[in-house]
N, C-alpha and C positions, 0 to 999 in steps of 0.2 A: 547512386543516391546522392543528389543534391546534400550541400556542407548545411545541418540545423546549428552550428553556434552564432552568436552571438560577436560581435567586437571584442569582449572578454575573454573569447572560448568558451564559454561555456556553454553545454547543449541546450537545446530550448526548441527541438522537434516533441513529438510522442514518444509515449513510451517507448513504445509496440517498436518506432524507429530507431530509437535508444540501443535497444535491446540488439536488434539486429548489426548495430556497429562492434558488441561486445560478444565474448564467447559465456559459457556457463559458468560462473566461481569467481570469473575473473572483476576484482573488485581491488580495491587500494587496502593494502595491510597495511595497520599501523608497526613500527618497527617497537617493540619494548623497552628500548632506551626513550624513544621521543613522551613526553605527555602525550596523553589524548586530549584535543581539543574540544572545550565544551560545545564549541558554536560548529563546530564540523558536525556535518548532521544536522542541524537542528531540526530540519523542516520534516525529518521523520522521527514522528514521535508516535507513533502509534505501534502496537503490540499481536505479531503476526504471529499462532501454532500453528507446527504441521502435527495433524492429527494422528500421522502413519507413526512417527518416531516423537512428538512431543517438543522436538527441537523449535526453539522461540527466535524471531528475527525482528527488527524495528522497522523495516522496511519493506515496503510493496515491493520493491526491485529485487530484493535479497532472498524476498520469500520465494519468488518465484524462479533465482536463479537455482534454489533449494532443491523446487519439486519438482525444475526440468535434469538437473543434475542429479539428485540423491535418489531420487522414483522413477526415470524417466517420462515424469507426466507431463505433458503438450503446452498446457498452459495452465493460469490458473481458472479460467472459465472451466478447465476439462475438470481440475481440483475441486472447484465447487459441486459438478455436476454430483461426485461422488462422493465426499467429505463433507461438504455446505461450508459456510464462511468460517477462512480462519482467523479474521477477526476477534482477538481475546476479549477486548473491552475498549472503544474508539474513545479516543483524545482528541479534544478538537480548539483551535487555534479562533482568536479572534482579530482580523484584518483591522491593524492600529491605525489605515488609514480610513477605513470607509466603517469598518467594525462592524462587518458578515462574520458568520461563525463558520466553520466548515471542517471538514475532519483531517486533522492535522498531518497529513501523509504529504509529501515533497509534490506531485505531480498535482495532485488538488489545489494545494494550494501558489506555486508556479502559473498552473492554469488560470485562476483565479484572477492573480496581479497582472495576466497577459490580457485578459479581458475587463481588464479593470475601467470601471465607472470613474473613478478618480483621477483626473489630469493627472496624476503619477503612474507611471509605468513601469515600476521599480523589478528588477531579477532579484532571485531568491537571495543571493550572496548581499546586493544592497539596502535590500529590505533587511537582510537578517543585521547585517551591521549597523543601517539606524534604528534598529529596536529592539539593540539586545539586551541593552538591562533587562525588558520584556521579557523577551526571550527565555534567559537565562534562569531566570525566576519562575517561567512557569515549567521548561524542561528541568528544571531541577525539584520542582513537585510533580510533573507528572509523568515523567520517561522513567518509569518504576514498574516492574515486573507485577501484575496482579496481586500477588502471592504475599510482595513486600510491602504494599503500598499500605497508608495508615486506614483503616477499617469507615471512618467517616467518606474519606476522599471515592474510597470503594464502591460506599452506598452511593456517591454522588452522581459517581459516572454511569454506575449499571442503571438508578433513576434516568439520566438523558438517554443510553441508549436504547432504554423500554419505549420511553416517548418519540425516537426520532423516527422521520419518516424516510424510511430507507425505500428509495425507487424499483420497481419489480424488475430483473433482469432474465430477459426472454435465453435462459439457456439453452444450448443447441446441445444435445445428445452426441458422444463419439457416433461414428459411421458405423462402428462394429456394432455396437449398444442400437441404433437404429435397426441394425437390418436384425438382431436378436427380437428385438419386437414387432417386426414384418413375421419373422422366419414362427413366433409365437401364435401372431394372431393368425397366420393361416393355420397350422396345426389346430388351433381352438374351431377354425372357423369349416375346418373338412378334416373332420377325426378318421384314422383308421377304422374301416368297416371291417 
């Protein structure tokens, strides 16, 4: 597989190609002596449940490294088939230079700035450091657990995401799960005489 970084290092393929350079779990520990940095992270701000165990994640990539490690489920298209979105409540980010909205998850909005309409072409890391006072002010109102979050801010977002137009995704059934509904509809279709 062809190298997806960037001059920085930093990855800047798909996911889906991401994923494949890394194993399940394997992700950067914070050590307990360092601070945790606010601006680490930032670009996921959005609130992932696994429905099996309730365990909550910030991130697309985490959630998924969750349900291929902890369930051993395929991916999360196979998760959706059978749980539906775990999507808690979407945060969504507004592009300070063009100021699109879009739902605040790292690869949305990476995507975003790669395609960007804006003579600026900025990576996450340099967007995030010219606009972090931004930044910082809105993850620090909205990287909050449902649960915690102040009751207005609550109404505010479950309001947008009643209204958003979330695009239909053509899920594709496990192989097992298809042929259970072959193996069904002939039993229905020539019953035992």
């Amino acid at each position: 597989m062809e190298d997806d970084s960037d001059a920085s290092g930093i990855f800047t393929g798909t996911l889906e190609d991401f994923l494949k350079t890394r194993k399940p779990g394997e992700e950067i520990l914070h050590s307990p002596e360092k601070p945790v940095n606010p601006m680490g992270n930032w670009y996921d701000c959005c609130e992932y449940q696994c429905k099996i165990c309730n365990e909550t994640h910030w991130s697309n990539l985490r959630f998924h490294w969750h349900i291929t490690k902890k369930h051993n489920i395929k991916s999360t298209k196979d998760y959706r088939v059978y749980y539906g979105n775990p999507d808690v409540l979407p945060r969504y980010h507004q592009c300070q230079l063009c100021l699109k909205r879009m739902v605040w998850e790292g690869t949305r909005i990476r995507d975003h700035l790669k395609r960007h309409v804006h003579p600026e072409k900025p990576t996450l890391e340099q967007y995030g450091e010219r606009f972090k006072k931004y930044i910082l002010k809105e993850i620090t109102r909205l990287k909050v657990k449902r649960e915690d979050m102040p009751e207005d801010l609550r109404v505010e977002l479950e309001s947008t995401a009643k209204n958003r137009v979330v695009p239909t995704i053509n899920l594709r059934k496990s192989a097992n799960q298809e042929y259970m509904d072959q193996l069904n509809q002939y039993v229905e279709q020539y019953p035992k005489t």
